[in-house]
C-alpha positions in Angstrom: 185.2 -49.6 -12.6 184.6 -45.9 -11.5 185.5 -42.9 -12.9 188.8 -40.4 -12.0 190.5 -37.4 -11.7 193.9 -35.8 -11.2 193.9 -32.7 -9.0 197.5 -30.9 -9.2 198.6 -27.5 -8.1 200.5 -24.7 -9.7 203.0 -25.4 -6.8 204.0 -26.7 -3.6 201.7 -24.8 -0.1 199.4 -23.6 -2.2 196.2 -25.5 -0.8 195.9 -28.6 -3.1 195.4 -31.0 -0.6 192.5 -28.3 1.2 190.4 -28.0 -1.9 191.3 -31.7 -3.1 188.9 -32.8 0.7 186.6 -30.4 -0.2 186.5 -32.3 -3.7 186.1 -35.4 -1.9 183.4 -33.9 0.6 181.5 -32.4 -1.8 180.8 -35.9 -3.5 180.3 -38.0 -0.4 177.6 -35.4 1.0 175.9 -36.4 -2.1 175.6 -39.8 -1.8 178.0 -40.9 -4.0 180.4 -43.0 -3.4 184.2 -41.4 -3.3 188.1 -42.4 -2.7 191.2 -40.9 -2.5 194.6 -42.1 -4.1 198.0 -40.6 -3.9 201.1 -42.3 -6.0 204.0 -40.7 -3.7 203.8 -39.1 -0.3 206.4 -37.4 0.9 207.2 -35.3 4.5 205.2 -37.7 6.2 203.7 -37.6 10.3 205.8 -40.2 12.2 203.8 -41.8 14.8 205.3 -42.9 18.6 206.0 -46.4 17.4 207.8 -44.7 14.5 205.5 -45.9 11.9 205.4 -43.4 8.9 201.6 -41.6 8.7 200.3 -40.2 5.3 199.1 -37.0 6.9 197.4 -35.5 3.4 196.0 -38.2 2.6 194.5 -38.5 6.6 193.3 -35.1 6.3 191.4 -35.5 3.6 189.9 -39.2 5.0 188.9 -36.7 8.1 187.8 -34.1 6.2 185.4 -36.0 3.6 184.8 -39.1 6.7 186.1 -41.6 4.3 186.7 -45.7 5.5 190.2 -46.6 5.5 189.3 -48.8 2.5 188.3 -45.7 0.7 191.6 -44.0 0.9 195.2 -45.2 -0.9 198.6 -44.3 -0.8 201.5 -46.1 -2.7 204.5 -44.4 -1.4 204.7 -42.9 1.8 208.1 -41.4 2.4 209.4 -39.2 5.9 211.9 -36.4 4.5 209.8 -33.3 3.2 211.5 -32.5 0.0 210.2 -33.6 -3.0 209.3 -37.8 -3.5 211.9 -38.5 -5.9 214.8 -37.4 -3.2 213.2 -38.6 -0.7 212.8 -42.3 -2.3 217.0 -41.9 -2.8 217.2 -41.1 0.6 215.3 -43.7 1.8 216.7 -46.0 -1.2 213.1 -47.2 -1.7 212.2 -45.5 -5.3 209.1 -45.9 -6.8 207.8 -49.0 -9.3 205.2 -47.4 -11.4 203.8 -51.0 -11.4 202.5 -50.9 -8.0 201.0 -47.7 -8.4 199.4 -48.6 -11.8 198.1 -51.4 -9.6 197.2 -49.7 -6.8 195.4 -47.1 -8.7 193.2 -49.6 -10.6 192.1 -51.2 -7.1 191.1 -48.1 -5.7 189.4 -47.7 -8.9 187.7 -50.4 -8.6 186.5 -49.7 -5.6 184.9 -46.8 -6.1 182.6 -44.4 -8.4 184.5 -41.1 -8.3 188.7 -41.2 -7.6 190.2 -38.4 -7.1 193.7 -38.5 -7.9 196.3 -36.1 -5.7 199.3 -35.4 -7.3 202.6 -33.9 -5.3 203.5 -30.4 -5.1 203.4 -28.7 -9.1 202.7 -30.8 -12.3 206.6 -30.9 -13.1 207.4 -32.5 -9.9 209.9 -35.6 -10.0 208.6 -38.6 -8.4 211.5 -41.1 -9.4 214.8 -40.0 -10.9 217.5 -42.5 -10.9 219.8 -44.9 -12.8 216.9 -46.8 -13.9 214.1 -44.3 -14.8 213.3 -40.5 -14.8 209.5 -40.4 -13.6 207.6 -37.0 -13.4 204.2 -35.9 -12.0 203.0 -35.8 -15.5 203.9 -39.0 -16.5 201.6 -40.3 -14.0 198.9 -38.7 -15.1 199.5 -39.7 -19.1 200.0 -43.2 -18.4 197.1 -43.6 -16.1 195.1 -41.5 -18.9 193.8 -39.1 -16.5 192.3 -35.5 -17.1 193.6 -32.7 -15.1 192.1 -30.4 -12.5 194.5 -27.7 -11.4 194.0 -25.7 -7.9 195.7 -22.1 -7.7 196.2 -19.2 -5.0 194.2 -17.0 -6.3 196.7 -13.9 -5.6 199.5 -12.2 -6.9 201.7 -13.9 -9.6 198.5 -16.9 -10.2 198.4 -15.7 -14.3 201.9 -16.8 -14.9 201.9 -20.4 -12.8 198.5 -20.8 -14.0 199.0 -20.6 -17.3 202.7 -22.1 -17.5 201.1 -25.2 -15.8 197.9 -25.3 -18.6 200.5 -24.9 -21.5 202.4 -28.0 -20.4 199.5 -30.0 -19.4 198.3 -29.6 -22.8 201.9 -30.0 -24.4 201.5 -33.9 -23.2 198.0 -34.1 -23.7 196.8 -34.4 -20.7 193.2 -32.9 -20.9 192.6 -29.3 -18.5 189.2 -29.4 -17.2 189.8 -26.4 -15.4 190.8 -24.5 -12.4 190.4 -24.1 -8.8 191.3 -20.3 -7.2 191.7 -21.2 -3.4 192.6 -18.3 -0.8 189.7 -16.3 -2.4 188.9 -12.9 -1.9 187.7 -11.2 -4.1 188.6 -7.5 -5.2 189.9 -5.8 -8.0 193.1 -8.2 -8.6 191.6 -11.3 -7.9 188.6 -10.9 -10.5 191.4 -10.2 -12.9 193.2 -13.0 -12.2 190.6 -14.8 -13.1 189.5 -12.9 -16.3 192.9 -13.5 -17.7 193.5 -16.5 -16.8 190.3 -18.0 -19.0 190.9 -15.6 -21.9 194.1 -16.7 -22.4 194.2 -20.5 -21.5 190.4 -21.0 -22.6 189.3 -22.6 -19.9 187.3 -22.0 -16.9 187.6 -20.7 -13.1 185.3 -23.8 -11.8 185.6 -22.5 -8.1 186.7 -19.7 -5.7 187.4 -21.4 -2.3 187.8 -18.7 0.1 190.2 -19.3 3.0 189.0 -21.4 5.6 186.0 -22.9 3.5 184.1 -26.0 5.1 182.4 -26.5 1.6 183.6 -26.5 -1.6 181.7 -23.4 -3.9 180.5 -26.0 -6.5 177.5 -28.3 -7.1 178.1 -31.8 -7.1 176.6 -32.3 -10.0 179.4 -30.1 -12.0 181.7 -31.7 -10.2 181.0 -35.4 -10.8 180.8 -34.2 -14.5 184.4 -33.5 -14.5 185.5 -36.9 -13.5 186.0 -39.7 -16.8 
């Protein structure tokens, strides 16, 4: 059984599923051996024959040259809005069974999983008669520790920090942060400077935009995972 970890974002379009290749890249130009898994999908590319493609998860499988084996998605849903509305549209909601089972294989498979989550750490992946599932819940019932990745500009203190506090509210353990859309300056050093004072963790990164590499040694990296 290998080791994992959950990346999630202070938001939605904020470059989660960027860094979260460059995660993946960083460990397979190492040598060792890395997956992908994804619980819920949604906004999905829809090929000719109408099949339903998990574009994040096939960008990072490009980015990091990842087998097919290598990379999992439970749900893949075609409406971009967030998973739990699009499972009601699509009346298909998720069974955290599956995923719990589908996680475990890619697990298995694997030395280092990295986990993607879906837009922010509050976002609802199944919310119906039946059950209320949230981004977090995945990540407490899978026991998994939490990497968060944040635009590194204007307004990062507050989502930064909001997203830390409730991570830590459910104990899910904050092994840091990732600042992507780097550049440096004035602001952006501040940003980071008050973000670690006041959460107590650490800046990890600084991926500026357009990176082909990820600003870390694989060595950290691989450190974080449990």
């Amino acid at each position: 059984m290998g080791k994992a970890l959950f990346v999630t974002g202070t938001g939605t379009d904020i470059g989660k599923t960027y860094v979260t290749a460059l995660i993946v890249k960083c460990l397979r130009d190492a040598g060792l051996s890395a997956g992908y898994y994804k619980a819920a999908l949604s906004g999905a590319e829809v090929a000719a024959d109408g099949t339903l493609l998990p574009g994040d998860a096939l960008h990072v499988a490009r980015v990091a040259r990842l087998d097919a084996a290598d990379v999992t998605v439970s749900y893949v849903y075609r409406d971009a809005v967030s998973p739990h509305l699009a499972a009601q549209i699509e009346h298909r909601p998720m069974d955290f069974a599956k995923v719990a089972g589908d996680y475990c294989r890619a697990k298995k498979r694997t030395d280092y999983l990295t986990v993607e989550g879906s837009g922010g750490i509050i976002c609802p992946l199944r919310w119906d008669d039946d059950e209320h599932v949230v981004l977090d819940d995945l990540a407490v019932r899978l026991r998994l520790a939490a990497l968060v990745v944040a635009d590194a500009g204007l307004g990062t203190i507050n989502a930064v920090v909001l997203t830390a506090e409730h991570l830590r509210a459910r104990g899910i353990p904050l092994r840091g942060f990732i600042f992507n859309n780097w550049q440096g300056g004035l602001m952006q050093e501040d940003n980071v400077r008050m973000v670690e004072e006041i959460t107590g963790a650490r800046v990890l990164a600084r991926v500026p935009h357009g990176a082909a590499e990820l600003p870390m040694g694989a060595d950290a990296l691989a450190a974080l995972y449990a």
